[in-house]
N, C-alpha and C positions, 0 to 999 in steps of 0.2 A: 602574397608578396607582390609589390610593385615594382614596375623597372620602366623608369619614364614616364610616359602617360597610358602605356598598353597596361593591360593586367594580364595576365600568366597565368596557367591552371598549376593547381599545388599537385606537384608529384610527391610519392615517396620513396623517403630514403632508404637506403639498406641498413642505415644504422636503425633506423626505425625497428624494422625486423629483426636484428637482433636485438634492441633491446625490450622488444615484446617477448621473445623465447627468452631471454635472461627471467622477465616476470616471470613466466608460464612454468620457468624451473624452480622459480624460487618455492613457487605455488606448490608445485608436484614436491621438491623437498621438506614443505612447511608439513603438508597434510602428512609423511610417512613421517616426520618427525613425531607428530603427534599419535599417530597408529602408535608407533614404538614406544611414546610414553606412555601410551596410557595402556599398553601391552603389561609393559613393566610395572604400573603403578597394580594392573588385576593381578599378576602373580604374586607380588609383593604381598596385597591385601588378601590374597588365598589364603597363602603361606601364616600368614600374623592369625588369621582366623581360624586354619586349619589345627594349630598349635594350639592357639588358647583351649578350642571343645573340645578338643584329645584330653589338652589338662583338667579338663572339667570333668569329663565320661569316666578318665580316669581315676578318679576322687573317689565319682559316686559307686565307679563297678566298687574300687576298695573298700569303701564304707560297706556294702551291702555284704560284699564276701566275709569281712569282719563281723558282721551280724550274725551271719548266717552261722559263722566259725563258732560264737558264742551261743547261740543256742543249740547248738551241738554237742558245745560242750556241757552245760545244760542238761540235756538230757543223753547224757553219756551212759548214766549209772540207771537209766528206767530203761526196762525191754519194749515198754509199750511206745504207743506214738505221741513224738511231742505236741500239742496243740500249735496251733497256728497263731502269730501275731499279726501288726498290722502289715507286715512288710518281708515276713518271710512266710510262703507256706508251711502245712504243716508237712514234718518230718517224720519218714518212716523208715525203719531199718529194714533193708534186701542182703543178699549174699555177693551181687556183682548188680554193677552200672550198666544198663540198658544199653546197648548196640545202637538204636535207633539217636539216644541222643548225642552221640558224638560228644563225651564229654573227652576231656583231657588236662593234664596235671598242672595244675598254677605253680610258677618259682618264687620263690623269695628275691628280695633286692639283693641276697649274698648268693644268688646262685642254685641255693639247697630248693630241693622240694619240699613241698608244705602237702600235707595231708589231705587237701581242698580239690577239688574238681569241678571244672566247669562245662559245661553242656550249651548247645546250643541254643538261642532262644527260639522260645513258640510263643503261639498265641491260646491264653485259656478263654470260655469264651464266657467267664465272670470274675478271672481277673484281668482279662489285658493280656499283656506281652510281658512273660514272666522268664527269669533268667533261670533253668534248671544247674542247680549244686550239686554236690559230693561231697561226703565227711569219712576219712577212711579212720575207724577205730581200732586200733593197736591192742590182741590179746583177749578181743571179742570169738565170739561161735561165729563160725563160718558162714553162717545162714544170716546172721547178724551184722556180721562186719564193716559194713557202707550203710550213712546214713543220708538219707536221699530226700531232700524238699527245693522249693522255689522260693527266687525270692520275684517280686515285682519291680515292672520297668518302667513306671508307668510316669514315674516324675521325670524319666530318662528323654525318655516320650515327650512329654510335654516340652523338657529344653529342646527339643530338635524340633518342634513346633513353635517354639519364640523365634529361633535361628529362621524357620521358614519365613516367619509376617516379617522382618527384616530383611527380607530377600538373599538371605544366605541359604542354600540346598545341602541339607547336611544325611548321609547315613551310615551306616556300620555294616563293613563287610568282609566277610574272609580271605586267607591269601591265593582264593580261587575268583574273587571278584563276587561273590553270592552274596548279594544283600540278606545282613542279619538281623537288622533292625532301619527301617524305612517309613520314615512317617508319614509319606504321601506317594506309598505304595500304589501304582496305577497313574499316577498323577499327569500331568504334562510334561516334568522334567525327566531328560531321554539322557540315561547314563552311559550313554554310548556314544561314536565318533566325533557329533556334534562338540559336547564340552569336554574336548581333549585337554584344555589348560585346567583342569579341576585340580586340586591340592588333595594329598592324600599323609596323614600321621595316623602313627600305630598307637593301639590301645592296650592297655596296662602295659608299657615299656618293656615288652618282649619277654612276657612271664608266661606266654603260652607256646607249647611248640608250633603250631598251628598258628601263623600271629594274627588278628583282626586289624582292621586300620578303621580310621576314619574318612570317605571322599566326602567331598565339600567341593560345589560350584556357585559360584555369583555372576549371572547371567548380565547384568551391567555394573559390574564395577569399574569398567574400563570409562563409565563416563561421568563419573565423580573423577573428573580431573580440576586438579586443585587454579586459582582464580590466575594465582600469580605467574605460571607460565604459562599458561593462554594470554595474557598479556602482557608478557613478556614475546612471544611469540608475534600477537599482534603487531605491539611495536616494533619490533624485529621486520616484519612485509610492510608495514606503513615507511615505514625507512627506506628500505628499497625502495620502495615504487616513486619517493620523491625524492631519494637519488638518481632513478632512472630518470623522473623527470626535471631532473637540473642536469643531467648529463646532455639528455636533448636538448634542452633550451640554449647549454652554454656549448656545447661541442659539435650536435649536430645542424646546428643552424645557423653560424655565431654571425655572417656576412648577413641575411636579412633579419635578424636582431639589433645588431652594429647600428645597421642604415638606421631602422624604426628607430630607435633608444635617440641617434646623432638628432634623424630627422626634428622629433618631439623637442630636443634640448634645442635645436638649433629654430625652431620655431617661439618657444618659451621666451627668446632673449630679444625678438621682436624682426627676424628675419623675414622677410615676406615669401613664402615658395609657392608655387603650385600644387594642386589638388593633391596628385601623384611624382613626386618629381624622382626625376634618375639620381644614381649614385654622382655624377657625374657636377651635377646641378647644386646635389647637397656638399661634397665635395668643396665646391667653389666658395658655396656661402659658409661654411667652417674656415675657411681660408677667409674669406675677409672677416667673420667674427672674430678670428685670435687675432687677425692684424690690427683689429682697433679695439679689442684689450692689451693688446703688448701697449699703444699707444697710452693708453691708460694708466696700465701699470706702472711705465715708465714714469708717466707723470706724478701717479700717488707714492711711489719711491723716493724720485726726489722730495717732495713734499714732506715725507718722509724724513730724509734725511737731513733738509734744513729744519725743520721741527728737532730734530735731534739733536744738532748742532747750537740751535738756538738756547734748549733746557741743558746742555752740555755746561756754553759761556754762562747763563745764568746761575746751574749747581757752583761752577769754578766762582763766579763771582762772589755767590755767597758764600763758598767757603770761603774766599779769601778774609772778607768784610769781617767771617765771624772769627777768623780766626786774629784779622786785627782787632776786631773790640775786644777779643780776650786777651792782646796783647797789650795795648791801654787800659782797661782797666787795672792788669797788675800795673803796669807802672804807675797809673795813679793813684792807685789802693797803697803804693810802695811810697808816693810820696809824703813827705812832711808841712809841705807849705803851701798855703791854697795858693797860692798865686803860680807854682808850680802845677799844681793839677790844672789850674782854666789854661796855662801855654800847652801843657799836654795835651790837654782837651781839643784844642784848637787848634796845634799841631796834627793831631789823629785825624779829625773833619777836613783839613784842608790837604793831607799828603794821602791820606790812609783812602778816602773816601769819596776823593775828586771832587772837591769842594770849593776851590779856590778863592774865593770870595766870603768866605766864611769872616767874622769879626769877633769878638767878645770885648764887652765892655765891662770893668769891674767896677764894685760900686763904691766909691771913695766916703770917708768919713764926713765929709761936710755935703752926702746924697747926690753926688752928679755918679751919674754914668764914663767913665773913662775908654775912651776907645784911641788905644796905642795905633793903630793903622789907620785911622785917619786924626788928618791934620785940620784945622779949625781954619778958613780962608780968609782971617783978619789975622789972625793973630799966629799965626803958623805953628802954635803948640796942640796937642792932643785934642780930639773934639770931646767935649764935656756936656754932654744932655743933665739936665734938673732932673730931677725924679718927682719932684711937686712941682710939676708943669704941668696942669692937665693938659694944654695943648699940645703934649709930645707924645707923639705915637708911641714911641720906645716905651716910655714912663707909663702909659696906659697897658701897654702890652707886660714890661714886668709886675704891676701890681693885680693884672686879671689872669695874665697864663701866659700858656704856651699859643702860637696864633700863626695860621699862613696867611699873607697877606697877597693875593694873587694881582693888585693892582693900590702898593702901598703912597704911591703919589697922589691916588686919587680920593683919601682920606683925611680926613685934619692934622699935620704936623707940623714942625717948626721948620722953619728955612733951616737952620744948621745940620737939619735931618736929612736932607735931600741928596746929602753927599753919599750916606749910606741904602738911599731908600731907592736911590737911582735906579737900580739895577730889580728887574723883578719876575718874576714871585720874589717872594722873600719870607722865609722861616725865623720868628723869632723864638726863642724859650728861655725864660728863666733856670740858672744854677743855683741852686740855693740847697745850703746843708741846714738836713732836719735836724732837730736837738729831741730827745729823748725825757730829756731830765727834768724836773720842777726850776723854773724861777731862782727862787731860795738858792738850789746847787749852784748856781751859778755865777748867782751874785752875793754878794757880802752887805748888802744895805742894811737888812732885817726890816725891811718895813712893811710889815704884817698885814696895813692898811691895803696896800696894794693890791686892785684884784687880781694881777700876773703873780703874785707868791708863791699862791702854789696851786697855781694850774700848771696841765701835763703838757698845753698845748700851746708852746714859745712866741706864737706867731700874734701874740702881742701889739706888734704894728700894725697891724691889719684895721684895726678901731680909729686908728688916725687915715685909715682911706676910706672916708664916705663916698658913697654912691653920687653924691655930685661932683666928687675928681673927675668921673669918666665921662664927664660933659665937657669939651674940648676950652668951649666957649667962659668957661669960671675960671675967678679971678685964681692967679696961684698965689699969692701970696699969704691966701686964706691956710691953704693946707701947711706951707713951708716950714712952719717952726715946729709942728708936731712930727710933721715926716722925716726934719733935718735931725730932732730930739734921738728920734729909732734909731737912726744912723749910728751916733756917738752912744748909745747903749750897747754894752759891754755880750746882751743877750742879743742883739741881731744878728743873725749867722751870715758867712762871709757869704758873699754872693757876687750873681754878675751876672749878664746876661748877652749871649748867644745868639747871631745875627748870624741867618745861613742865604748868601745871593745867590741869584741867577751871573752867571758872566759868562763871557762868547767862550770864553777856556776849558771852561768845567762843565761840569752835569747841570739841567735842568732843575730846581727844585719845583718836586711833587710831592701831592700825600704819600705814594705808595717808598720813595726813597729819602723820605725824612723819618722812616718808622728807625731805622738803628740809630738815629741822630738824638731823636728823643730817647731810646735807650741808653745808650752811652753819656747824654747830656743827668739819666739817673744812675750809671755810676760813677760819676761826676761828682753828682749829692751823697753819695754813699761815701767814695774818698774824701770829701770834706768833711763829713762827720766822723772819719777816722782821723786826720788833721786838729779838729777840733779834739778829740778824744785824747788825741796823742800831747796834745799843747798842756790841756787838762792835765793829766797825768805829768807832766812835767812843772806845771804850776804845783800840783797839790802836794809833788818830793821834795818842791823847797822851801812851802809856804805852812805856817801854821792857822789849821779849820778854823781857828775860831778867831783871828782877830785880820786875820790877811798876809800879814809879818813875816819875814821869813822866818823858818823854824830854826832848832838851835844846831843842828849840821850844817846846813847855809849858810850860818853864820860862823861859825868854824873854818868853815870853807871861805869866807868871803874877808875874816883877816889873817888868814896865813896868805892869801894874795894880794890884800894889802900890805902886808909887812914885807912881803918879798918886792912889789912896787918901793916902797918906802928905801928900803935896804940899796935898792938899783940904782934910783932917781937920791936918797937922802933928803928924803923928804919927811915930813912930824907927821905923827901918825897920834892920833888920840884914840879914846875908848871911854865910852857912859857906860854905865852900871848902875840901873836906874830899880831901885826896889818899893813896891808899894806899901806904905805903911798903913799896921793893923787890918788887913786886909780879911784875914780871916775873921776880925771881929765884925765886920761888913758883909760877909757871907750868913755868919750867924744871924746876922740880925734883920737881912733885908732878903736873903735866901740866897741858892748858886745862880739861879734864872738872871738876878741883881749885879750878881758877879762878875758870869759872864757879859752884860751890857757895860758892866762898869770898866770889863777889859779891854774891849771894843774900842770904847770911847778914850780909854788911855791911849790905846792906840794910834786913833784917829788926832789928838792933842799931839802927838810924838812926831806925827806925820805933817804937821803944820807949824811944828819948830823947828823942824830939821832944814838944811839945806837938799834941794834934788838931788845932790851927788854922796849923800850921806845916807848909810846901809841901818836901819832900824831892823830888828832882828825879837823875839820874842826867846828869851834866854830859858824860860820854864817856869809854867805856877804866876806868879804876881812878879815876875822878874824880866825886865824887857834891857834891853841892850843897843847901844850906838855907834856905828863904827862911823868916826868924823877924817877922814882921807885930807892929806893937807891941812889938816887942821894947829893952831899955835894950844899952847895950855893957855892961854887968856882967851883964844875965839872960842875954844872949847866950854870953858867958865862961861862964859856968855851962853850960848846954847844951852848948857846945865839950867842956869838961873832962869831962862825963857819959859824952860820948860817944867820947871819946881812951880813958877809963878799960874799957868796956864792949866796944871793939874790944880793948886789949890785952890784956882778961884773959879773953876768947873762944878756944878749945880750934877751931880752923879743918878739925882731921884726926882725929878722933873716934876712928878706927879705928889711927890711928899708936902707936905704940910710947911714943913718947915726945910731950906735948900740943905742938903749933905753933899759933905767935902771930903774927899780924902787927900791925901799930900803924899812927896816919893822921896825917899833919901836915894844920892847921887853922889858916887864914888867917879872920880875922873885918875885915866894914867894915863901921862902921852909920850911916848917914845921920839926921842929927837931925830934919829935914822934906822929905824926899824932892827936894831941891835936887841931885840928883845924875841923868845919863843911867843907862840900865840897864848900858850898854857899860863905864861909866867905874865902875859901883859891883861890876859883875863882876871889871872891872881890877884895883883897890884889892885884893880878896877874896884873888884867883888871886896876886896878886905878895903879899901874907901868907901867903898858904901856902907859895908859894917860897921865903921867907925862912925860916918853919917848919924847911923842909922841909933849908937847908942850913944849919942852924944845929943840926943832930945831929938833927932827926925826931923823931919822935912828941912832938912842940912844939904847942902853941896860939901863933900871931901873932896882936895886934889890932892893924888899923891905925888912925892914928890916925883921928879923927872928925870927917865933913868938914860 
């Protein structure tokens, strides 16, 4: 240990000493632990082994005495001597049991005496060690009465000689301790004080008065101790001793640990000290190392906490932003009219989004670009950009995409542009609603020739924007009549297109905050083509599929509101009733394919007699309908005959050989001031053109005027 620049001699501590006597006890208690166990584990193992060979001794005395009892009885009924087998001597009848052999009376397992007698054993010195019997015969001559042989011990012998090579010490001895049977009689093992722990079981279960036992010693069984608590044990001192030593380290030293541990850390962090420096020293330079991590801290804190407060306003901002694009899109998903969705749209960009400079321009029928929020500085109405101008930015920008213009003055545009291009970056994108549907669905032409018929992909116009528009410098006039055509095509989807500025008011436009612009400018496209869907759906409830017409509810509809007009104002209200003759013989004969062209075209014939304020209506089948509003019964008559004339002299089969005509009988009723139901002025109509109609056809009826 160091203290300044001296060094110190290491004394010791008194904790020291005692916790070397805590080892030193645990030590002394480990080893008599183990004395103990394995004390217990050799009486134990005596005990278990001393029982088993009792149980064994016991078996084979019974087996033998059982032999012996059988050849006795045997030779019960012969006076002479019975021969000898292999395992019992031979047997000879006496008058009494020899004194010398200390026999005495075997019991039964019930207590009784048995007729049997046992003697002690000797050794013969050509059989061995033989167990001398007794056979007491009941009602024999007295000279006769005991019959007296040996049996052999000699396999008896041999099990206490397996017991030996196992190091088990096994022998048989009376309740005077005299060994009766000892199979290494003289031997080294001293059956005296030494193996006091020896085990001792009696033999034949207490059937002699006299009882024999079995001792038995195992001179190391105490060191067959088993694996698991010796290391259990083990573990047990290894624990201690480095508990003891984390007791020292942390308790009995903890002031020159402290310093070392501070010293190292306060060195590590680039403090400069000396060799050996004092507490005093180190002390100091810990004091100034936390003071200029507090400084630190302080500062990665705050750091900290504007970082936090930064991703705070931007999570809030973007929830805000996402929860306004969910709030316009419903609304414009909710709308019905595009030109409602592009104010929403542009309403949402400029309030929602902090955009203020935001424009949209829609795209008018005869192709200019309309921008409501700027003024044109000749002419002080709407600015109006061409769309087949290549030299206008706008117009190159909606026919190629969406585009950030980060320096739009600096490109080729038109002076009328400069008013919107002023302001920069500038984000332009097209709105434009997709269509889903073929051609054909949507228009009524039928012209098959057409490559757009029936393709899936509407964008049609795009073949009239060649790749030389987007060269500033071409003439426009070249493109104008193809590109102004798209416009007034019924298939262009409404459009417009979205100008997003930079102004000192609002936000900067970049790439990273024009991402929900161009999102929202797509559901922009999505509510237009529900617009469109919706308009659809309202066309196809009043119009009949096949010639364009209204169908016959529509028309239903459309003179019970004239008649009520009529009834208000007192105004003539007419009605055509216009039927095509032999019609089905013209099916048969040119087919329905013929039919339906030939309706069409009635149709279209109907639509070019009629005045624009007059309701043509498809009544059902070959039966088409007129509702003439202000109409006199002579202007009516005129329109009838325009229109008898315009069907007959119509070429039906274009492609025929020869021209085919068909002709319409026309039933006219006209109500003076709408004093008529709609039922009963249809009535009137339909029964004039029946009469038309068989009165030789292609006739005008007026009825009369009710």
């Amino acid at each position: 240990m160091t203290t300044g620049t001296a060094k110190q001699k290491p004394r010791v501590h008194p904790g020291e000493l005692l916790l070397v006597a805590i080892l030193v006890a645990n030590l002394v208690c480990g080893a008599g632990l183990i004395a103990a166990l394995r004390a217990d584990l050799t009486e134990e193992r005596i005990a278990h082994e001393s029982k088993l060979a009792s149980s064994k001794i016991d078996a084979f005395l019974w087996g033998k005495i059982l032999q012996f009892a059988s050849a006795a009885e045997e030779g019960r009924g012969n006076r002479k001597d019975a021969p000898a087998t292999a395992f019992v001597g031979p047997v000879s009848a006496v008058s009494d049991l020899p004194a010398e052999g200390r026999f005495q009376r075997v019991r039964s397992g019930s207590g009784e005496w048995l007729p049997v007698f046992v003697g002690t054993p000797r050794d013969l010195d050509q059989r061995g060690v033989v167990l001398p019997l007794g056979f007491l015969r009941n009602g024999a001559p007295t000279r006769e009465r005991f019959l007296l042989g040996t049996i052999s011990l000699a396999d008896l012998n041999g099990y206490l000689g397996d017991l030996k090579r196992r190091g088990i010490h096994c022998r048989i001895v009376d309740a005077g301790g005299n060994a009766l049977l000892d199979p290494e009689e003289g031997g080294t093992v001293r059956w005296g004080s030494v193996y006091r722990s020896g085990g001792r079981a009696s033999v034949l279960g207490g059937a002699l008065s006299r009882e024999w036992s079995v001792q038995m010693v195992i001179p190391d069984a105490g060191s067959q101790l088993p694996l698991l608590p010796q290391a259990v044990l083990a573990l047990f001192f290894l624990l201690n001793a480095g508990m003891l030593l984390f007791l020292r380290r942390r308790f009995i030293h903890p002031s020159e640990a402290a310093l070392e541990a501070i010293t190292n850390t306060v060195a590590s962090h680039g403090e400069l000290l000396p060799e050996s420096p004092g507490p005093r020293y180190v002390a100091g330079a810990v004091s100034s190392l936390l003071s200029r991590y507090r400084m630190e801290t302080e500062a990665e804190k705050r750091a900290i906490e504007e970082s936090f407060e930064r991703r705070t306003r931007e999570t809030a901002d973007s929830q805000k932003n996402l929860l306004a694009h969910h709030r316009l899109t419903k609304k414009m998903l909710q709308s019905r009219q595009a030109g409602e969705v592009f104010e929403i749209l542009l309403g949402g960009i400029v309030e929602g989004y902090g955009f203020p400079g935001a424009l949209i321009g829609k795209v008018s029928d005869d192709g200019h670009l309309v921008f409501h929020g700027e003024s044109d500085p000749v002419s002080g109405s709407p600015l109006r950009i061409p769309l087949w101008h290549p030299g206008s930015l706008l117009a190159r920008t909606f026919w190629s995409g969406n585009l950030l213009h980060a320096a739009p003055l600096d490109l080729p545009h038109l002076p009328e542009e400069e008013a919107i291009l002023d302001a920069s970056p500038v984000f332009c994108i097209p709105v434009v609603r997709t269509l889903k549907v073929h051609c054909a669905e949507a228009k009524n032409c039928g012209d098959r020739s057409c490559p757009s018929y029936y393709s899936e992909n509407l964008k049609c116009w795009m073949r009239h924007v060649p790749k030389d528009f987007f060269v500033p410098e071409a003439n426009p006039e070249i493109f104008r009549e193809a590109i102004s055509g798209c416009f007034r095509c019924e298939v262009f989807p409404s459009s417009a297109l979205l100008v997003v500025r930079s102004v000192p008011s609002g936000k900067i436009v970049t790439r990273e905050n024009v991402v929900p612009l161009s999102n929202l400018a797509s559901e922009a496209s999505l509510a237009l083509e529900v617009v469109s869907l919706y308009d659809s759906m309202k066309i196809m409830a009043v119009t009949d599929g096949l010639t364009g017409l209204f169908n016959h509810k529509e028309f239903y509809q459309a003179i019970r509101r004239e008649l009520e007009r009529a009834r208000r104002y007192q105004h003539t209200l007419s009605l055509l009733m216009i039927d095509v003759d032999d019609f089905k013989r013209f099916n048969d004969r040119f087919g329905h394919p013929a039919g339906d062209v030939a309706l069409r075209s009635v149709a279209n014939l109907l639509r070019i007699c009629a005045r624009t304020t007059d309701i043509i209506a498809r009544y059902g089948g070959e039966e088409f309908a007129v509702i003439l509003p202000e109409s006199t019964p002579a202007g009516a008559l005129m329109v009838a005959e325009r229109i008898k004339s315009e069907v007959a002299a119509h070429n039906f089969i274009p492609n025929a050989s020869i021209p085919v005509h068909l002709t319409v009988s026309i039933g006219i009723y006209s109500s003076v001031n709408g004093n008529v139901s709609e039922d009963q002025m249809v009535s009137f109509a339909d029964e004039a053109a029946y009469t038309a109609k068989k009165s030789g056809k292609n006739m005008v009826v007026v009825k009369a005027t009710g």
